[in-house]
N, CA, C and O of each residue as an XYZ file, in Angstrom:
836
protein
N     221.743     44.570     54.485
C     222.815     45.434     53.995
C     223.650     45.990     55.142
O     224.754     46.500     54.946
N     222.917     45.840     56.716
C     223.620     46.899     57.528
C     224.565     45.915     58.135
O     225.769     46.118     58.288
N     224.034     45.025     58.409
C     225.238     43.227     58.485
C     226.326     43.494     57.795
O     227.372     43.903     58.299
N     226.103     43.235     56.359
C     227.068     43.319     55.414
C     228.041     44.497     55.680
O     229.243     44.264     55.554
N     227.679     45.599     55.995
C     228.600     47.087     55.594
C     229.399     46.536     57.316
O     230.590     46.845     57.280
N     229.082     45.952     58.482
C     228.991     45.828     59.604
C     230.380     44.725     59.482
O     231.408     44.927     60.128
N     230.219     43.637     58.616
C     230.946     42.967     58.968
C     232.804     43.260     58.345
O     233.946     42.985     58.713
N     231.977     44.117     56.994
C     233.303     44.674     55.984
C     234.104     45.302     57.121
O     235.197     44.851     57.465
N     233.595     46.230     57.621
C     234.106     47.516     58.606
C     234.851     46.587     59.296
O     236.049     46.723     59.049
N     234.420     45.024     60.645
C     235.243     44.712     60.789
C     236.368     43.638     60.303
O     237.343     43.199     60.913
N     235.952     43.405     59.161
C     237.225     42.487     58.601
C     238.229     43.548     58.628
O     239.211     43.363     59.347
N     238.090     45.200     57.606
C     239.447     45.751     57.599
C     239.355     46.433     58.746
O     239.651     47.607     58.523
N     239.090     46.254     59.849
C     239.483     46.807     61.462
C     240.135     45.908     61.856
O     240.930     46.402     62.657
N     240.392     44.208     61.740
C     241.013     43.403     61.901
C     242.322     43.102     61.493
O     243.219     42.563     62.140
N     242.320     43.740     59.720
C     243.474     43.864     59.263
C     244.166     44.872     59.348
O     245.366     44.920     59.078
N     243.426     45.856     59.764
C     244.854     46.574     60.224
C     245.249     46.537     61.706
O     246.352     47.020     61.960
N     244.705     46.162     62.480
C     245.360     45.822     63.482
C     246.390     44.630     63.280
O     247.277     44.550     64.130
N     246.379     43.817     62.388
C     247.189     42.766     62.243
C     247.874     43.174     61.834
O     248.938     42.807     62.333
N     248.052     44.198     60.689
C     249.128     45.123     59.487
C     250.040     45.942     60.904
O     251.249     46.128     60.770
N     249.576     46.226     61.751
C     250.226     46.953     62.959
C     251.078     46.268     63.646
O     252.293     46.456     63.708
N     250.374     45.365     64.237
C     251.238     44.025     64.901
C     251.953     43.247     64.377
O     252.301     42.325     65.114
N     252.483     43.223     62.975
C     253.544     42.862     62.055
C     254.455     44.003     62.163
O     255.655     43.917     62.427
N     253.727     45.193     61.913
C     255.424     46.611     62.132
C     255.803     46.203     63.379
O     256.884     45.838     63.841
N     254.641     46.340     63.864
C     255.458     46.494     65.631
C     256.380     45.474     66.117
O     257.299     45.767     66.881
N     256.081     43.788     65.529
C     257.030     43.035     65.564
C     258.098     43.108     64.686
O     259.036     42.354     64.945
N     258.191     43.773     63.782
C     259.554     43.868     62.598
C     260.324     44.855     63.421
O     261.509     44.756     63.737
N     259.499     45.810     63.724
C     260.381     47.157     64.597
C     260.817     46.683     66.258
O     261.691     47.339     66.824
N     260.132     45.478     66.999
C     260.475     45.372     67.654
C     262.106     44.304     67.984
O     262.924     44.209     68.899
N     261.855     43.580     66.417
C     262.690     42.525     66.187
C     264.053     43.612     65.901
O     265.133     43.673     66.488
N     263.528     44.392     64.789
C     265.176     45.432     64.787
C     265.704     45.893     65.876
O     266.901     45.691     66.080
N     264.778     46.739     66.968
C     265.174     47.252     68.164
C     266.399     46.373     68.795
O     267.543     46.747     69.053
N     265.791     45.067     68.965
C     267.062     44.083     69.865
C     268.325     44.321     69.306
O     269.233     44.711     70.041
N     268.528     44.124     67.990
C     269.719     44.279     67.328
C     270.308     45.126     67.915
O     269.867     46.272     67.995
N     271.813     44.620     68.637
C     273.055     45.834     69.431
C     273.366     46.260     67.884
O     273.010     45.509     66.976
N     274.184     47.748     67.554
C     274.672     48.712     67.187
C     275.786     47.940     66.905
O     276.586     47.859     67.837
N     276.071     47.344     65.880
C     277.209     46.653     65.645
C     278.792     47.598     65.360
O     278.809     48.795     65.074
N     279.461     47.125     65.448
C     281.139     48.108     65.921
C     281.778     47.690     64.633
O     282.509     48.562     64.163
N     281.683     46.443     63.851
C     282.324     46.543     62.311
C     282.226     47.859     61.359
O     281.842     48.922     61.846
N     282.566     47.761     60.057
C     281.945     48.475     58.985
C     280.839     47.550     57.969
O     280.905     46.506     57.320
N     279.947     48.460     58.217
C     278.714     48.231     57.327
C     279.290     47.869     55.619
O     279.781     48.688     54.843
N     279.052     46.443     55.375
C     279.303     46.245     53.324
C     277.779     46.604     52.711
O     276.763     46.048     53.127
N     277.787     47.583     51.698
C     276.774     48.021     50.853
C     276.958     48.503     49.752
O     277.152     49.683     49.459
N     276.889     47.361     48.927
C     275.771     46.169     48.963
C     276.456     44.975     50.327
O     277.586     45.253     50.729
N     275.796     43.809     50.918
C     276.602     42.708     51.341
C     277.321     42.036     49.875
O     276.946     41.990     48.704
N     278.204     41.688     50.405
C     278.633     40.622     49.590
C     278.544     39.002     49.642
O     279.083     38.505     50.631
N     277.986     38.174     48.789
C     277.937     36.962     48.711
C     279.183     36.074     49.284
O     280.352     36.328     48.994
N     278.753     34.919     50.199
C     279.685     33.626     49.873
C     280.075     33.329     48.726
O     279.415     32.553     48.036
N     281.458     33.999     48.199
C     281.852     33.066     46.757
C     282.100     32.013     47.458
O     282.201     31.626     48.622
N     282.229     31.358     45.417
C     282.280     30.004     45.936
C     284.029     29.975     45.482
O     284.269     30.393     44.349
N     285.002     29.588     46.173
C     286.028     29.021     45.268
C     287.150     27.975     46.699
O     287.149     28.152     47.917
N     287.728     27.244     46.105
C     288.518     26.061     46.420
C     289.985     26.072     46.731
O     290.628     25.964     45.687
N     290.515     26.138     47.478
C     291.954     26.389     47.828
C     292.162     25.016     48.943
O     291.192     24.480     49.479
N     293.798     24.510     49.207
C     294.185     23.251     49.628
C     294.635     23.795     51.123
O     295.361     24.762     51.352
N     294.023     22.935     52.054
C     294.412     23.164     53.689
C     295.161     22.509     53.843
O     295.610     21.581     53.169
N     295.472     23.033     55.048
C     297.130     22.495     55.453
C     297.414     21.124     56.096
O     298.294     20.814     56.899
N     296.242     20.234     55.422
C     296.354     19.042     55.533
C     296.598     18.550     54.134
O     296.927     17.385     53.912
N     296.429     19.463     53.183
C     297.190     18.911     51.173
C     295.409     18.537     51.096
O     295.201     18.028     49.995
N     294.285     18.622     51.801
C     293.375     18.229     51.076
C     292.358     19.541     50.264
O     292.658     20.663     50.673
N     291.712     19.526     49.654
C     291.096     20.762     49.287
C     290.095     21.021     49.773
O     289.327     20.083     49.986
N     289.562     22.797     50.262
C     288.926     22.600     50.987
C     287.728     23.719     49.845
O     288.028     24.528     48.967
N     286.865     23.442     50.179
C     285.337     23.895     49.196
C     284.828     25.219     49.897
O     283.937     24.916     50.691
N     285.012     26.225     49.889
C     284.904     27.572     50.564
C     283.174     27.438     51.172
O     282.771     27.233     52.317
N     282.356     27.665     49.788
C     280.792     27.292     50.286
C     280.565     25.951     51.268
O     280.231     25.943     52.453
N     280.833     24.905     50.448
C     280.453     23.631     50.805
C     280.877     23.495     52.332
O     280.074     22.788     52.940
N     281.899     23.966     53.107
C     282.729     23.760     54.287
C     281.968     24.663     55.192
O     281.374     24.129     56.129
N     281.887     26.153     55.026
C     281.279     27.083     55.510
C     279.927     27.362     55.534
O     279.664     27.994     56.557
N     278.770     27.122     54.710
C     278.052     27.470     54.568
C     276.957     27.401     55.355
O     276.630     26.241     55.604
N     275.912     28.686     56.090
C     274.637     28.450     57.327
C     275.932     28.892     58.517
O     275.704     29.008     59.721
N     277.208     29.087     57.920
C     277.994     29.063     59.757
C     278.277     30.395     59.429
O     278.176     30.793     58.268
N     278.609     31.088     60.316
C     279.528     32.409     60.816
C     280.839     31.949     60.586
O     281.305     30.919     61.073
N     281.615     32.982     59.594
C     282.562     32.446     59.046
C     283.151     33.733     59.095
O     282.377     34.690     59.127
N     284.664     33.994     59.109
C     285.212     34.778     59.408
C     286.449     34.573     58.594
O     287.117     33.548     58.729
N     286.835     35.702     57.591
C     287.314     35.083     56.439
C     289.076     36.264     56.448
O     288.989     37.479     56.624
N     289.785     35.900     56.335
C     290.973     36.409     56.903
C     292.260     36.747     55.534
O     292.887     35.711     55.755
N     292.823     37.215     54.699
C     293.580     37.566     53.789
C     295.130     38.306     54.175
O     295.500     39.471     54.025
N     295.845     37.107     54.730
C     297.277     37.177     55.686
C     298.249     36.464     55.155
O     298.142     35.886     54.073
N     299.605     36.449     56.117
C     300.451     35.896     56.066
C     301.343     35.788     57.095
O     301.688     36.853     57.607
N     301.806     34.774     57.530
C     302.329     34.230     58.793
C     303.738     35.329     59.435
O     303.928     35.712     60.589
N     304.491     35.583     58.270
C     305.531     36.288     58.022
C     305.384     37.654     59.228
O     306.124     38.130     60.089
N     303.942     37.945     58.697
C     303.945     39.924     59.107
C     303.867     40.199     60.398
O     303.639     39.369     61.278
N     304.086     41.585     60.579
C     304.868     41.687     61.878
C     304.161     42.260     62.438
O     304.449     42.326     63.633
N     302.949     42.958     62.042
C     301.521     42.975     63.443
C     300.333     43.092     63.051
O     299.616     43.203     64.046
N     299.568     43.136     61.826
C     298.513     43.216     61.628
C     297.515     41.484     61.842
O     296.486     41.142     62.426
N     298.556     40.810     60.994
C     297.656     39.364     61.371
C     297.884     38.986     62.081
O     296.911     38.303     62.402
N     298.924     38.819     63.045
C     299.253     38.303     64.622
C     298.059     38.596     65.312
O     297.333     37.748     65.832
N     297.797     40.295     65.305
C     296.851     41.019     66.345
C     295.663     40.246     65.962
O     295.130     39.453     66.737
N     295.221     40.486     64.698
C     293.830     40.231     64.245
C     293.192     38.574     64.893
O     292.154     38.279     65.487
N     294.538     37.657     64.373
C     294.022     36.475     64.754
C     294.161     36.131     66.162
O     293.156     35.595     66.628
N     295.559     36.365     67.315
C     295.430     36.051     68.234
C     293.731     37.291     68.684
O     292.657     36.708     68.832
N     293.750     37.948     68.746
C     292.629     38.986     69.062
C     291.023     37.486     69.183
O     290.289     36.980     70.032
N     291.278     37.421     67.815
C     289.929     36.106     67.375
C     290.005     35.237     68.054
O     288.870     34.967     68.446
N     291.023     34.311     68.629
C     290.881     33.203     69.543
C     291.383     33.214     70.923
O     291.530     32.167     71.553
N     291.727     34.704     71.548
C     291.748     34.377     72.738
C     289.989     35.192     73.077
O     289.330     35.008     74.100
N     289.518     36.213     71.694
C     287.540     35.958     72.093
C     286.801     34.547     72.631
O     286.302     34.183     73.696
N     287.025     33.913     71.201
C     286.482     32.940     70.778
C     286.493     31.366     72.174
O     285.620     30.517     72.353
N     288.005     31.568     72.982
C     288.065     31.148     73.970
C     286.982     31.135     74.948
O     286.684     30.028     75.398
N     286.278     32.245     75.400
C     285.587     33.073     76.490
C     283.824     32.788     75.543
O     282.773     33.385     75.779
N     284.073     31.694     74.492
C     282.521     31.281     74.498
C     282.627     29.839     74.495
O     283.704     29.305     74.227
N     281.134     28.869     74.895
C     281.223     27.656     75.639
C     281.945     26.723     73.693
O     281.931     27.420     72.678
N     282.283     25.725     73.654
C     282.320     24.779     72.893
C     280.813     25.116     71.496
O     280.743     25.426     70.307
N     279.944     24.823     72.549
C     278.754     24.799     71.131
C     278.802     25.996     70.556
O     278.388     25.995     69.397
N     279.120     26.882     70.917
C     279.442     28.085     70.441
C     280.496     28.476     69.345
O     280.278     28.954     68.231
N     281.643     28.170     69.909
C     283.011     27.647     68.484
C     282.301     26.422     67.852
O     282.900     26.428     66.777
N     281.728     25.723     67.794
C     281.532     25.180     66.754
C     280.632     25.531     65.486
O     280.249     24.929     64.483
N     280.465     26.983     66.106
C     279.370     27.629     65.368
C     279.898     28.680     64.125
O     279.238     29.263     63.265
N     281.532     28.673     64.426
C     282.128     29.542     63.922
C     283.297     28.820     63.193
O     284.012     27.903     63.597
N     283.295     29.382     62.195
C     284.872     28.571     61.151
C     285.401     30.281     60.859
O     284.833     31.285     60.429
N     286.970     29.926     61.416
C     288.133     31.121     60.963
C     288.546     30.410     59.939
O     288.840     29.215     59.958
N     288.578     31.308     58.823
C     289.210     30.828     57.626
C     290.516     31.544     57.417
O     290.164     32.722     57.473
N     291.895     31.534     57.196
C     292.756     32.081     57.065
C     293.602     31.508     55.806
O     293.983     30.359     55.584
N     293.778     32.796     54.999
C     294.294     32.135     53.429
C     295.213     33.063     53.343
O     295.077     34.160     53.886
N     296.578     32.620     52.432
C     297.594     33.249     52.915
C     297.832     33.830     51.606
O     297.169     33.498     50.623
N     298.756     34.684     51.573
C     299.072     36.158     50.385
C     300.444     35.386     50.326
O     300.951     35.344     49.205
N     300.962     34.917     51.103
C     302.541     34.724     50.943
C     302.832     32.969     50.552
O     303.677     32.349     51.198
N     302.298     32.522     49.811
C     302.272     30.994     49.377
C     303.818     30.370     49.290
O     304.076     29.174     49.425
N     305.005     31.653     48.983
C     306.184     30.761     48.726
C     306.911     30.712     50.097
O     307.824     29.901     50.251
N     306.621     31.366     50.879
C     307.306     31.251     52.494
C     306.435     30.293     53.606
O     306.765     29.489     54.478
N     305.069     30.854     53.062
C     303.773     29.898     54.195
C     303.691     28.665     53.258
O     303.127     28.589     52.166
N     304.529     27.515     54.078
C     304.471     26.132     54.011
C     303.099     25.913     54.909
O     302.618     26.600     55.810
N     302.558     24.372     54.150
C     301.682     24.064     54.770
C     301.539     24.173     56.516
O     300.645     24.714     57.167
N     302.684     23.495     56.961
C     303.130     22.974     58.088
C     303.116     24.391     59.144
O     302.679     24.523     60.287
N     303.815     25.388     58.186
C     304.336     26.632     58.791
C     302.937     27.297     59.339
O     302.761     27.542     60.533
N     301.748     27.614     58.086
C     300.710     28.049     58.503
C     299.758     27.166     59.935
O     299.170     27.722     60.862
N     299.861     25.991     59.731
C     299.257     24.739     61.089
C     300.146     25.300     61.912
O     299.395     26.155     62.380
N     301.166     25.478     62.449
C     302.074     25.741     63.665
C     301.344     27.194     63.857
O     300.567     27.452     64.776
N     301.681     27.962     62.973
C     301.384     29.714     63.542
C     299.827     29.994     63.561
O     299.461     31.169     63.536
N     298.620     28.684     63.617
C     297.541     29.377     63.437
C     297.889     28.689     64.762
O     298.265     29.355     65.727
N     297.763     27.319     64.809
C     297.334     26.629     66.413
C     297.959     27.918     67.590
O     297.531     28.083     68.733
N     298.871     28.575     67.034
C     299.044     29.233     68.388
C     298.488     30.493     68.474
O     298.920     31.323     69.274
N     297.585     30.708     67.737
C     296.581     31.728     67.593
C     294.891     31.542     68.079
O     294.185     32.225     68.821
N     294.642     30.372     67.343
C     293.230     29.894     68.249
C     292.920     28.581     67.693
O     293.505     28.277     66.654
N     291.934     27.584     68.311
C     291.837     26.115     68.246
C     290.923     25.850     66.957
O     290.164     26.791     66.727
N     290.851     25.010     66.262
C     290.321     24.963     64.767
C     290.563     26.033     64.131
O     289.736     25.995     63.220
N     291.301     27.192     63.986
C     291.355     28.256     63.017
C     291.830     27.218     61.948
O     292.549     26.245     62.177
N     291.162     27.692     60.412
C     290.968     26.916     58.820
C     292.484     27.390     58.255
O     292.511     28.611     58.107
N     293.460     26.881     57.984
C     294.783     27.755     56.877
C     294.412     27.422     55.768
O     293.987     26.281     55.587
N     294.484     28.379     54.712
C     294.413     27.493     53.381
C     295.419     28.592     52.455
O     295.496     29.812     52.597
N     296.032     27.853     51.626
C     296.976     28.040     50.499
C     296.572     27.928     49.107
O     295.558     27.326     48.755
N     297.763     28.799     47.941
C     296.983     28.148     46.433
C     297.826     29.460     45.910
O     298.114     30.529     46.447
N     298.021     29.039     44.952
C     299.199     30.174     44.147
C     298.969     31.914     44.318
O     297.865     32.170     44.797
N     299.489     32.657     44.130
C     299.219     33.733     44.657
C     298.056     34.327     43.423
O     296.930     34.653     43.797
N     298.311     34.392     42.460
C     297.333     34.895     41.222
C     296.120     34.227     41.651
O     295.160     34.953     41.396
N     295.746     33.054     42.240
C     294.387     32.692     42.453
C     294.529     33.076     43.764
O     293.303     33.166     43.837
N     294.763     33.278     44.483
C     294.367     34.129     45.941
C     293.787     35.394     45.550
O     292.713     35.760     46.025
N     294.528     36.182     44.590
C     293.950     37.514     44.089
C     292.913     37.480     43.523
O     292.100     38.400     43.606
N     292.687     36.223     42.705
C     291.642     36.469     42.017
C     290.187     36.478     43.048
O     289.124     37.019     42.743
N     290.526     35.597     44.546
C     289.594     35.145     45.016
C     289.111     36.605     45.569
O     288.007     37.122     45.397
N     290.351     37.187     46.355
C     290.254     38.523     46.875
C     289.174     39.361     46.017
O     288.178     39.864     46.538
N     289.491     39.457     44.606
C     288.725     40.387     43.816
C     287.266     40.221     44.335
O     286.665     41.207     44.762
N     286.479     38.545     44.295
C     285.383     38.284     44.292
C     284.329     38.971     45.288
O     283.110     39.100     45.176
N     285.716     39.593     46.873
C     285.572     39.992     47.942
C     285.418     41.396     48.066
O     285.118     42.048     49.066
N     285.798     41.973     46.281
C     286.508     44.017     46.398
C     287.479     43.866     46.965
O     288.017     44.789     46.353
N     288.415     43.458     47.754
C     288.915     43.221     47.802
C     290.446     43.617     46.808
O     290.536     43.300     45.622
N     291.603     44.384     47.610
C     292.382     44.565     46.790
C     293.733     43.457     46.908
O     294.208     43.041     47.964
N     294.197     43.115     45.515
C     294.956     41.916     45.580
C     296.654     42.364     46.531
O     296.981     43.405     47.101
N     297.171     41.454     46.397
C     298.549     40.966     48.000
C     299.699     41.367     46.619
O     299.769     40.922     45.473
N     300.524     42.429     47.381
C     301.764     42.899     46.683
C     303.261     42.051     47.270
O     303.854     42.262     48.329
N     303.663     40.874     45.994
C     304.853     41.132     46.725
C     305.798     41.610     46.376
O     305.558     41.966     45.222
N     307.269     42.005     46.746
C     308.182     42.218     45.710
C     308.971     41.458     45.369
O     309.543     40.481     45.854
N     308.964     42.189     44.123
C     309.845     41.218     43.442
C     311.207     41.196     43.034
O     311.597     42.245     42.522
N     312.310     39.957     43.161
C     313.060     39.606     43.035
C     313.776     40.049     44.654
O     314.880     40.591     44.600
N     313.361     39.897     45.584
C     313.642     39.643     46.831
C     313.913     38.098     47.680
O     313.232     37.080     47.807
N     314.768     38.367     47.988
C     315.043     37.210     49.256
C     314.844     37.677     50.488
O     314.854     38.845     50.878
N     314.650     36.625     51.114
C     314.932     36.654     52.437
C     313.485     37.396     53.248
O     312.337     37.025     53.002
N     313.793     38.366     54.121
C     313.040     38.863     55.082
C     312.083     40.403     53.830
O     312.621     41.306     53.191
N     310.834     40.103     53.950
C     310.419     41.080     53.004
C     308.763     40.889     53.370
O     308.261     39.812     53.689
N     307.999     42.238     53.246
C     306.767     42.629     53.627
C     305.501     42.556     52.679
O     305.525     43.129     51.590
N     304.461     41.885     53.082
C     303.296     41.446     51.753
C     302.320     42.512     51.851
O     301.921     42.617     53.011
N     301.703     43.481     50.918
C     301.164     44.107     50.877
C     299.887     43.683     50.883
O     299.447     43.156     49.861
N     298.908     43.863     52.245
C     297.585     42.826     51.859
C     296.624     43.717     52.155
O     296.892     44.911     52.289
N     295.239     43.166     52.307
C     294.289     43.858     52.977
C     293.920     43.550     54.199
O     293.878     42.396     54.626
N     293.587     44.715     54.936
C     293.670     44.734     56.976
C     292.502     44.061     57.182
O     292.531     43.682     58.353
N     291.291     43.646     56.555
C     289.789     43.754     57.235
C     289.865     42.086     57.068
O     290.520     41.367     56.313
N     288.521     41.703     58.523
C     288.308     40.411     58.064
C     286.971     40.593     57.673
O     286.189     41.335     58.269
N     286.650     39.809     56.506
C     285.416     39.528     56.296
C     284.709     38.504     57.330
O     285.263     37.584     57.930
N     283.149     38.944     57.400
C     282.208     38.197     58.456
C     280.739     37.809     57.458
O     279.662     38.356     57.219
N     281.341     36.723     57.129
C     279.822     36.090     56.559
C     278.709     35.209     58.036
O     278.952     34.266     58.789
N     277.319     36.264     57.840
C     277.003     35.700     58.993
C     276.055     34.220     57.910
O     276.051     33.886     56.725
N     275.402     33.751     59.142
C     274.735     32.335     58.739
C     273.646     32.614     57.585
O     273.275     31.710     56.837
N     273.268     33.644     57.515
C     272.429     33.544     56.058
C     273.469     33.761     54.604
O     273.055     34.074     53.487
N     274.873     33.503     54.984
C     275.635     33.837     53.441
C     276.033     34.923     52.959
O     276.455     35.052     51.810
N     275.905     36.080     54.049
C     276.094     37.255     52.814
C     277.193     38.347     54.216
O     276.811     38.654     55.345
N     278.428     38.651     53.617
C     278.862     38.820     54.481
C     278.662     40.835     54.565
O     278.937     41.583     53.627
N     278.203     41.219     55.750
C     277.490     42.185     56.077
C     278.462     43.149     56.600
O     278.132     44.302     56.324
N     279.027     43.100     56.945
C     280.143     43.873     57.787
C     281.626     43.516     57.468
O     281.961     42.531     56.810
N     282.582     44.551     58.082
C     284.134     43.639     57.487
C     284.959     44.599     58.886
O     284.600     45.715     59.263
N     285.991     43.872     59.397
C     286.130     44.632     60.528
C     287.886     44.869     60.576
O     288.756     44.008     60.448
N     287.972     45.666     60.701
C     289.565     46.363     60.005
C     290.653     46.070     60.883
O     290.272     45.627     61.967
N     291.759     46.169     60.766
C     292.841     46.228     62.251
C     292.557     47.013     62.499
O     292.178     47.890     61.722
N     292.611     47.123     64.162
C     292.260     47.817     65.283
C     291.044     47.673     65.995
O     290.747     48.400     66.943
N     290.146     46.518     65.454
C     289.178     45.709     66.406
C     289.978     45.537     67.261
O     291.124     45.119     67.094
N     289.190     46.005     68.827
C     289.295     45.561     69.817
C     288.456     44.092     70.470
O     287.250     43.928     70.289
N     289.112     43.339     71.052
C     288.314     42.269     71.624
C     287.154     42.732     72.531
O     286.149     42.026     72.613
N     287.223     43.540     73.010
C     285.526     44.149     73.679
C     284.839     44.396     72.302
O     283.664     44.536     72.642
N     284.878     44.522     71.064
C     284.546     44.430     69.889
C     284.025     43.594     69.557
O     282.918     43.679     69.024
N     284.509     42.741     69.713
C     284.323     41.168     68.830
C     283.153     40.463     70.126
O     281.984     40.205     69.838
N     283.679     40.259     71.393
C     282.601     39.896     72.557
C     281.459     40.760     72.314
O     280.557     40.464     73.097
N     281.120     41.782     71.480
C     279.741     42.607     71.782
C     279.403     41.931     70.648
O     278.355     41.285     70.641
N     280.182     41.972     69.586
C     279.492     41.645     68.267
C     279.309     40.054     67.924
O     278.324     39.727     67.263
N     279.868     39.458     68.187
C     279.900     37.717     67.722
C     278.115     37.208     68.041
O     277.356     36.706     67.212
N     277.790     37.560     69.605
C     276.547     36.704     69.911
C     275.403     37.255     68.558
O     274.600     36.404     68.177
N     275.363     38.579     67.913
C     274.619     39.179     67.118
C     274.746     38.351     65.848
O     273.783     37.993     65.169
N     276.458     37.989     65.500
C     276.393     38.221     64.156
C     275.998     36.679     64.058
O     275.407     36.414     63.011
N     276.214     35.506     65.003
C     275.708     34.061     64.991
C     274.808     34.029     64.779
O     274.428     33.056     64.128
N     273.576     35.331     65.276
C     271.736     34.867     65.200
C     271.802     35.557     64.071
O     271.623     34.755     63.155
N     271.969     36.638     63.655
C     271.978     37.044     62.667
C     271.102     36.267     61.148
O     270.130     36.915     60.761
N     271.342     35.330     60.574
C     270.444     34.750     59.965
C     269.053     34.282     60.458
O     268.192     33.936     59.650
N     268.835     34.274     61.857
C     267.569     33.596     62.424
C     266.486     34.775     62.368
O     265.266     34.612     62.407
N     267.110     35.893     62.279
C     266.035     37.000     62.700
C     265.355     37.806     61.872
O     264.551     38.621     62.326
């Protein structure tokens, strides 16, 4: 019997030292995590899934294209006069200052609010000079909104019965779906690029950890 009571004692002396050395690795695994500089989404929000045509006329599959990558999801228009300029040149002169395997780790998605001015062609010219593979994609404006909604997201104002030179009412933040799908953070105009260099190496492992 004194075996028996002897050996119980140390099976659960074993397990909780093991029950310990699981916190201590969960708490040690959180510790690494830098203090990220976005805004916290709570709840996250899911990868929707929905389909809009790149500026090659082919269609591109939002999940199917993106999905397991760090994706960086953008609600603009070529037109405006400093919020998406900043945001995107901001993204690829970062994105520059990491090696190749690194951008390939990342898809900019950029979908436009202004469908009757952003020609295919127009959006390919004004992203390339923003950063190298950035994604354009197009699709009537009522399904851009709708996609927005999927995001909370509030839908793109334009006005109406205007010509010519005129301003799209959109939303400032980019969404950041990291590699497990669920996009965790959303980061507003006025990210700074010392911003984005602290935060990118995090938000890539981000699913591994």
């Amino acid at each position: 019997m004194a075996h028996a009571a002897l050996r119980t004692v140390l099976a659960l002396t074993l397990a909780a030292l093991a029950a310990g050395a699981c916190s201590a690795t969960d708490g040690e695994r959180a510790a690494e995590r830098p203090r990220l500089r976005g805004t916290p989404l709570d709840p996250p929000l899911a990868r929707a899934d929905f389909t809009l045509t790149d500026t090659e006329g082919e269609p591109f599959d939002f999940v199917d294209r993106t999905q397991g990558r760090l994706t960086l999801l953008f609600f603009g228009y070529t037109f405006c006069p400093d919020v998406c300029p900043v945001h995107m040149a901001n993204l690829g002169q970062v994105l520059e200052r990491f090696s190749l395997e690194v951008r390939q780790r990342v898809r900019v998605v950029f979908v436009s609010t202004d469908p009757d001015r952003d020609s295919p062609e127009r959006i390919r010219t004004w992203l390339d000079g923003m950063g190298k593979g950035f994604i354009g994609l197009r699709g009537p404006l009522d399904e851009v909104n709708r996609i927005q909604a999927l995001f909370d997201l509030p839908p793109a104002v334009v006005p109406s019965g205007v010509t010519g030179d005129y301003t799209v009412g959109h939303a400032a933040q980019i969404l950041v779906f990291t590699p497990d799908d669920s996009a965790r953070w959303a980061y507003p105009f006025g990210t700074r690029q010392a911003d984005w260099l602290h935060d990118l190496p995090a938000l890539l492992d981000w699913g591994a950890r």
